[in-house]
C-alpha positions in Angstrom: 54.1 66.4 102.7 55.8 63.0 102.0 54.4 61.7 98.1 53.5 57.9 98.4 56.5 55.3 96.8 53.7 52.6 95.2 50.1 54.2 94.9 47.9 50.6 94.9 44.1 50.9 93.4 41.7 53.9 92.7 41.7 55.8 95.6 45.6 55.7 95.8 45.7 57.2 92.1 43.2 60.0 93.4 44.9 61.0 96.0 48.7 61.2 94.6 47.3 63.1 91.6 45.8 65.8 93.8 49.1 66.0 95.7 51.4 66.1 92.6 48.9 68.8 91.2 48.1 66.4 87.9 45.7 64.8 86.4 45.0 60.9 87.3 45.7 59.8 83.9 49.1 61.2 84.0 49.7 58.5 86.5 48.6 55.5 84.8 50.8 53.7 82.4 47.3 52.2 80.1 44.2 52.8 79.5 42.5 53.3 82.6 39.7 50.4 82.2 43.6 48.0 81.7 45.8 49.9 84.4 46.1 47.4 87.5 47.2 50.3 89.5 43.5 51.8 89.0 41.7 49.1 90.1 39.3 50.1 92.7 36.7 52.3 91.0 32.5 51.7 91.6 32.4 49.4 88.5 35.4 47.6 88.9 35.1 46.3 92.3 31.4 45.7 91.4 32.8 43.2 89.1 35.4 41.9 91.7 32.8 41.4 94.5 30.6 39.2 91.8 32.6 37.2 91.2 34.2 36.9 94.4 30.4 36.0 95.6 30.1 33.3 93.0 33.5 31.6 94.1 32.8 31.7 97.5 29.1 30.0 96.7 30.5 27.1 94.1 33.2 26.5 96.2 35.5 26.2 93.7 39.4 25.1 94.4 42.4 26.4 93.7 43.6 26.2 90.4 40.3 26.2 88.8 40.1 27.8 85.1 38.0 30.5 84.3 36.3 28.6 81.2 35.2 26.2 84.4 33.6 29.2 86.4 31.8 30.6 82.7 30.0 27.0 82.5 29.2 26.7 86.2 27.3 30.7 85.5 25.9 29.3 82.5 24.2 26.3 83.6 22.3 28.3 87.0 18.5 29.7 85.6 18.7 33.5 85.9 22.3 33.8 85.7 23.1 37.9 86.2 26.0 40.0 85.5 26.6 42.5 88.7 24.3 44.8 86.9 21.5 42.7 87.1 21.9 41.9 83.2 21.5 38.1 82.3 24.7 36.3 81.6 24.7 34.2 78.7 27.3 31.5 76.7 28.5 34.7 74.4 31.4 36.4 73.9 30.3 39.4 75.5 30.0 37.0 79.0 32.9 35.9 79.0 35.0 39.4 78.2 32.9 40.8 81.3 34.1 37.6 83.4 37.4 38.2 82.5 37.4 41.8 83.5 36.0 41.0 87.1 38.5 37.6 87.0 41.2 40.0 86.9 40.1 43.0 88.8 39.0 40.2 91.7 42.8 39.6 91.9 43.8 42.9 91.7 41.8 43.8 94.8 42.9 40.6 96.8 39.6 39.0 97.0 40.5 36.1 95.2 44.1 34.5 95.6 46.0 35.1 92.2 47.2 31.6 92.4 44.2 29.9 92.8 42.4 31.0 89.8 44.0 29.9 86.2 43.1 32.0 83.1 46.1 30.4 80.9 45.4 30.5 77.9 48.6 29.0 76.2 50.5 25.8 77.0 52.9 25.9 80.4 56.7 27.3 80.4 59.0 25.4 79.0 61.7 25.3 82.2 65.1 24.8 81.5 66.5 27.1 84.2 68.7 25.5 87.2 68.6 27.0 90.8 71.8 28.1 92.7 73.4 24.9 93.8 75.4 26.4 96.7 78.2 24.4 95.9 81.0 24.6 98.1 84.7 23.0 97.4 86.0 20.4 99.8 88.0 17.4 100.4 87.0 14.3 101.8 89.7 11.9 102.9 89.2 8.7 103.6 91.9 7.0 106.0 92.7 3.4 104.9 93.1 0.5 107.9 96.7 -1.1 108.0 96.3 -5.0 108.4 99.1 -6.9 109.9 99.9 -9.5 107.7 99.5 -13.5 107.9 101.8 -15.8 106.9 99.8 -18.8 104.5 102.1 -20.2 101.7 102.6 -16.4 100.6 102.4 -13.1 102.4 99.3 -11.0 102.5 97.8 -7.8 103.5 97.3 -4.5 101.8 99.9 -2.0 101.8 99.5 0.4 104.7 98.8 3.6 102.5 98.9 6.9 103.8 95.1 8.3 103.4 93.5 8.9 99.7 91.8 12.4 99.5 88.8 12.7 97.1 87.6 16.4 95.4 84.4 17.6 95.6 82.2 20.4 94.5 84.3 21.7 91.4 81.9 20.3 89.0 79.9 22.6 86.4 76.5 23.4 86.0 74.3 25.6 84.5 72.8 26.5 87.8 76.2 28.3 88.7 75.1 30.8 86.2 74.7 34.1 88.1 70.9 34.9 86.2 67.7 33.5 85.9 66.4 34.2 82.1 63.4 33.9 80.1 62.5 34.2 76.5 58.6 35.7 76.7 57.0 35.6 73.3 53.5 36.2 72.0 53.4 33.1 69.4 54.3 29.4 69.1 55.1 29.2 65.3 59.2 29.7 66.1 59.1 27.5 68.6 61.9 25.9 66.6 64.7 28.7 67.1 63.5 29.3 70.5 63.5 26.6 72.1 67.2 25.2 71.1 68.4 28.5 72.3 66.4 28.1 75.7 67.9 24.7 76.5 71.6 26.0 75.5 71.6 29.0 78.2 69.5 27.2 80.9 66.5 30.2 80.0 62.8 29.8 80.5 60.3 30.0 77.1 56.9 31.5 77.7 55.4 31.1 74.5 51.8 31.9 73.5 48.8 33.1 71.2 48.3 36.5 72.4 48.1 38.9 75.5 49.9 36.5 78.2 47.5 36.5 81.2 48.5 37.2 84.9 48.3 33.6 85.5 51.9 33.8 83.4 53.3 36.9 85.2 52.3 35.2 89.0 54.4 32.1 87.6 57.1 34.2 87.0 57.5 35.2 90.8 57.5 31.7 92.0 60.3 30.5 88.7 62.4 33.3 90.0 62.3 32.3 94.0 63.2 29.0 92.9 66.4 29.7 91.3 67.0 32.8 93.5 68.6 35.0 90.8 68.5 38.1 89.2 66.1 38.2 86.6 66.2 39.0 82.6 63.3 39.0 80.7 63.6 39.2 76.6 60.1 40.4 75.2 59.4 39.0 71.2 56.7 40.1 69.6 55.1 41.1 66.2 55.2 45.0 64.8 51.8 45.0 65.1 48.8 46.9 67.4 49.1 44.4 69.9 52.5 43.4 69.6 53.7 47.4 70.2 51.6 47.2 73.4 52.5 43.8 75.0 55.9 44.5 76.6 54.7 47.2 78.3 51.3 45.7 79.5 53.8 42.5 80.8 55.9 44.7 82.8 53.0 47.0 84.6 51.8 43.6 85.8 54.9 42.5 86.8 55.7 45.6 88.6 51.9 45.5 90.1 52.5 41.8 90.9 55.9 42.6 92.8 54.5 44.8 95.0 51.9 42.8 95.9 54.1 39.7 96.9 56.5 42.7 98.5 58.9 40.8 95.9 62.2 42.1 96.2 64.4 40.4 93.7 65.7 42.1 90.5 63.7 41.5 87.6 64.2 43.8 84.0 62.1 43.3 80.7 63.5 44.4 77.0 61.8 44.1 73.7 64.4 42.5 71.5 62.0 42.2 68.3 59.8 43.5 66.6 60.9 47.0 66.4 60.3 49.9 63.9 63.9 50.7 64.0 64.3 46.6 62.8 61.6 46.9 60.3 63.2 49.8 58.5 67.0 48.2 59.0 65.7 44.8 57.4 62.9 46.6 55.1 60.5 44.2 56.2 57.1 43.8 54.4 53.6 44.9 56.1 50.0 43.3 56.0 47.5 45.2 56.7 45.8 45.5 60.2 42.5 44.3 60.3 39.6 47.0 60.3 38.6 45.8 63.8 41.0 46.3 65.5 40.1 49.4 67.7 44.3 50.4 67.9 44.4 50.4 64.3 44.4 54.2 63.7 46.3 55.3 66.6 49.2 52.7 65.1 49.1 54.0 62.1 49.1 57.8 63.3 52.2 56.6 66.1 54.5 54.7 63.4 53.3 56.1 59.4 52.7 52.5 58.7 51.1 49.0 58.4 51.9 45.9 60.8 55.0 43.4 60.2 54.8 39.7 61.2 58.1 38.2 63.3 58.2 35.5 60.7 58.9 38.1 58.1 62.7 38.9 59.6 63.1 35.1 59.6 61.9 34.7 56.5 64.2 36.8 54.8 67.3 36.8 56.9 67.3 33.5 58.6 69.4 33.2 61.6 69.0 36.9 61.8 66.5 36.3 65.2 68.6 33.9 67.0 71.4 36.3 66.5 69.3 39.2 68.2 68.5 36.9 71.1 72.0 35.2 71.4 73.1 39.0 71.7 71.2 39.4 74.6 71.8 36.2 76.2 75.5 36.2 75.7 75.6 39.2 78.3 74.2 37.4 81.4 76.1 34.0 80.8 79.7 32.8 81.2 80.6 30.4 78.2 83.8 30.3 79.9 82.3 29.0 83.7 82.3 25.5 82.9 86.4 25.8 82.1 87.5 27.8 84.9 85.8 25.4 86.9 87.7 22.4 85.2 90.7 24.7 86.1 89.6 25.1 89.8 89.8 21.6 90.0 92.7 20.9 88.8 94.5 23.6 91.1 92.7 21.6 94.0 94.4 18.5 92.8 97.8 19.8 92.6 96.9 21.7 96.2 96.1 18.1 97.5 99.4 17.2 96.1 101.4 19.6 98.0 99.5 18.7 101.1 100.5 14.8 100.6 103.9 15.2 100.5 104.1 17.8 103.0 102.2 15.9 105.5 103.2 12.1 104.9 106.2 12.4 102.9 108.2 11.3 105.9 105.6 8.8 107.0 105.6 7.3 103.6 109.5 6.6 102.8 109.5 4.6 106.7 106.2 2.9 105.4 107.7 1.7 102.6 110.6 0.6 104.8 109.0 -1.3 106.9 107.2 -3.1 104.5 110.4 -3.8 102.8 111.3 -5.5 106.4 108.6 -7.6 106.7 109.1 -8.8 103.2 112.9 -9.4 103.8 112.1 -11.5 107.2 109.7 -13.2 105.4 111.4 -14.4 102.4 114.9 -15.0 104.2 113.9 -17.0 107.6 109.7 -18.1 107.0 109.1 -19.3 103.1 110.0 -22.6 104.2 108.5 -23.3 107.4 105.1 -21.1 106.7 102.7 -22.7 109.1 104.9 -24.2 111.7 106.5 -20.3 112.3 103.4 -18.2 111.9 103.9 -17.4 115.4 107.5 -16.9 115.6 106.7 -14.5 112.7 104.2 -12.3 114.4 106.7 -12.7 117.5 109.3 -11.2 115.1 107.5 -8.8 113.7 106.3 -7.3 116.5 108.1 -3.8 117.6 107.2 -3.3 113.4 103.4 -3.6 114.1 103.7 -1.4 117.1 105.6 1.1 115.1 103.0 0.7 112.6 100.5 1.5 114.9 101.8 4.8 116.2 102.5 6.0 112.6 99.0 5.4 112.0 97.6 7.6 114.6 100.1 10.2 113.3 98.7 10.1 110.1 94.9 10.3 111.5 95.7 13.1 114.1 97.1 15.0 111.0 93.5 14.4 109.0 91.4 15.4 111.8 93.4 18.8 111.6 93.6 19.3 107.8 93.3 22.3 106.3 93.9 22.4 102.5 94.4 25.7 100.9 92.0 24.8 97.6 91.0 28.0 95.3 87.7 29.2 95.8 84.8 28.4 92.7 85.5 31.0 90.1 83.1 34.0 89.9 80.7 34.5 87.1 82.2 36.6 84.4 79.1 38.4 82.3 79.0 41.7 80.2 76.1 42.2 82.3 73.5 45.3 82.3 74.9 47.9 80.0 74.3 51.8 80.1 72.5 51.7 76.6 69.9 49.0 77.3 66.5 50.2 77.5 64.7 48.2 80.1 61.0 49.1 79.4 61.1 47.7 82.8 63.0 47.8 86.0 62.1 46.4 89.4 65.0 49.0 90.9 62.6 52.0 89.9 60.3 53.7 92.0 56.7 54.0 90.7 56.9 57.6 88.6 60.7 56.9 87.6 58.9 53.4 86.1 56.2 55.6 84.5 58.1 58.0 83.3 59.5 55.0 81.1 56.1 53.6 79.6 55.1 57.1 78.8 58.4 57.8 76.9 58.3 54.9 75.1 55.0 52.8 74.9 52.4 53.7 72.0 50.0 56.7 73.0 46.4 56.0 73.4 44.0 58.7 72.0 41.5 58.7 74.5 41.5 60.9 77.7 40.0 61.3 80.8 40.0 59.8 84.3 37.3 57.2 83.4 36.5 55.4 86.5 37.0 51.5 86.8 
């Protein structure tokens, strides 16, 4: 029997646990009620199908924000939940219209681009897309005038062609990745942000678990710049911040299959780790007695929680390093030289072209010029307008000579072929052997989940609860 690649929903889940022989939590990465890939269940599509009812009624557009749709609910007497429970302007509301927001879009019955839960400002965008440059010359054949005889002599000089180089110039979209800096706070916006701008990466800054809204504007960042994709995770040593990398990357990874997305995306945490927290002997606050992950921290890591700020705090700089580590790998300082030196190897290329093909043409150019010049200082200064025709008489057989060195040199630009160097290749360190990638679009599904389990905090609870 052949195991499914990418088990999608509920029902999927069920049935590759019963042909692996294991238990369906075993194949989920989160808790089940959080798992995308276990979407599907009696009460989650319940959810999914209320809302997708209410949407449908309203009419709403794309684009519409979920605080819109909680309003619009709100203000209609009787409001319900699925259940048949009144829905009210409380928090519990609007955590149960979040839940059926995002299992609705799990389940395809509303468009994930057409409902916006952002909850944070919008990327900051300083990648460039592929430019498809592609070295060239363009030569540009001058006319040769014949020249007129009034008190002086004039015309141009009859110049062989000029040839101009193109596409050699640098820029940051010649950089062979597409990057983004993803972290859960705006407060370091400041070290960020400089760093973003100086690597041509994307910043995806906010308060919080970033919503799917975030992850489905990744996809469409990425197919505009048609790259290879790094993603750097930053986030606090905290109950949330231990589980946010992880809960980025199952969406992405849901989110890819569902697009049939088949570009090369990875995520790393670079910071906050345990392993940092002990190096730098960082100071903990205590975690708030609400918060449900609390003991199961504690239990996982034999301590409190650490802020991000702490590490800059008390080693500044010590961040940027860390992220200009990671950067450095996937961009070439030394790109925007090379080409420079490209360039210059086209020029001296053009060079040897020149004189190969026109050297001959040039030296009897300038002769006959010098002719012309000679006749008409020795026999016409004097007698300008009375001998303009004698002069173009004269100078006659030179003109027609002219001529047929002209189409000489135009037959020889219509075949040109300059051997320029191609645009130097990228030169990055690249993906290397020791890099845990929590995740990687190149895995299959149980390869992938063998990676959260290793990795990711444990939850406590157990059990194929059904969503």
């Amino acid at each position: 029997m052949e195991i499914m690649k990418t088990p999608r929903g509920y029902e999927d889940i069920k049935r590759l646990a019963k042909e692996l022989g294991c238990n369906v939590t075993d194949l989920l990465a989160s808790d089940p009620n959080r798992d995308p890939f276990y979407s599907g269940g009696k009460s989650s599509r319940e959810k999914a199908e209320w809302l997708a009812k209410i949407w449908e009624r309203e009419g709403f557009e794309s684009g519409t924000h979920l605080r819109r749709i909680h309003y619009r609910i709100v203000s209609r007497e009787g409001a319900t939940k699925a259940d048949g429970t009144p829905y009210k302007n409380d928090d519990s509301s609007w955590n149960y219209l979040s839940e059926a927001a995002e299992y609705a879009r799990y389940l395809g019955l509303i468009d994930a681009n057409d409902l916006s839960d952002r909850r944070n400002s919008a990327p900051s965008v300083y990648a460039a897309a592929s430019e498809g440059q592609n070295p060239q010359y363009q030569i540009e054949v001058p006319s040769w005038e014949n020249h007129f005889i009034d008190a002086g002599l004039h015309g141009e000089d009859w110049n062989t062609p000029a040839v101009y180089i193109e596409g050699y110039e640098y820029s940051k979209g010649m950089q062979p990745y597409h990057m983004e800096i993803w972290v859960e706070k705006t407060t370091m916006n400041d070290i960020f942000e400089p760093l973003c701008r100086e690597f041509g990466a994307n910043l995806v800054a906010g308060a919080g678990f970033l919503s799917i809204t975030s992850v489905v504007g990744l996809f469409r960042r990425i197919e505009q710049t048609g790259k290879p994709c790094r993603i750097f995770y930053v986030s606090d040593f905290d109950p949330a911040g231990s589980f946010m990398p992880f809960s980025i990357a199952r969406q992405i990874e849901y989110w890819k299959d569902m697009y049939s997305f088949e570009g090369d995306i990875k995520l790393k945490q670079v910071a906050l780790t345990l392993e940092q927290v002990e190096k730098y002997q960082l100071p903990s606050i205590p975690i708030k007695s609400t918060d449900t992950r609390r003991e199961t921290f504690q239990e996982r890591y034999g301590r409190d929680a650490t802020e991000l700020d702490a590490l800059e705090a008390n080693y500044p700089g010590e961040l940027e390093r860390l992220l200009r580590r990671e950067l450095e790998k996937y961009y070439d300082k030394e790109l925007e030289y090379a080409c420079e030196e490209a360039r210059r190897e086209a020029e001296r290329a053009v060079e040897v072209w020149e004189e190969e093909k026109f050297g001959d043409i040039k030296a009897e150019i300038h002769e006959l010029q010098e002719q012309v010049c000679r006749i008409f200082e020795d026999e016409f200064e004097e007698r300008i307008k009375a001998l303009q025709n004698e002069f173009n008489e004269r100078c006659a057989l030179i003109f027609e000579r002219k001529e047929i060195l002209q189409h000489a040199v135009i037959n020889e630009v219509d075949s040109a072929d300059i051997p320029g160097p191609p645009l130097p290749e990228p030169n990055v360190a690249g993906d290397g052997e020791d890099d845990l990638w929590i995740f990687d679009s190149s895995r299959d599904y149980l390869s992938q989940l063998e990676i959260y389990k290793r990795y990711r905090p444990k939850n406590r609870k157990k059990g194929k609860k059904e969503r």
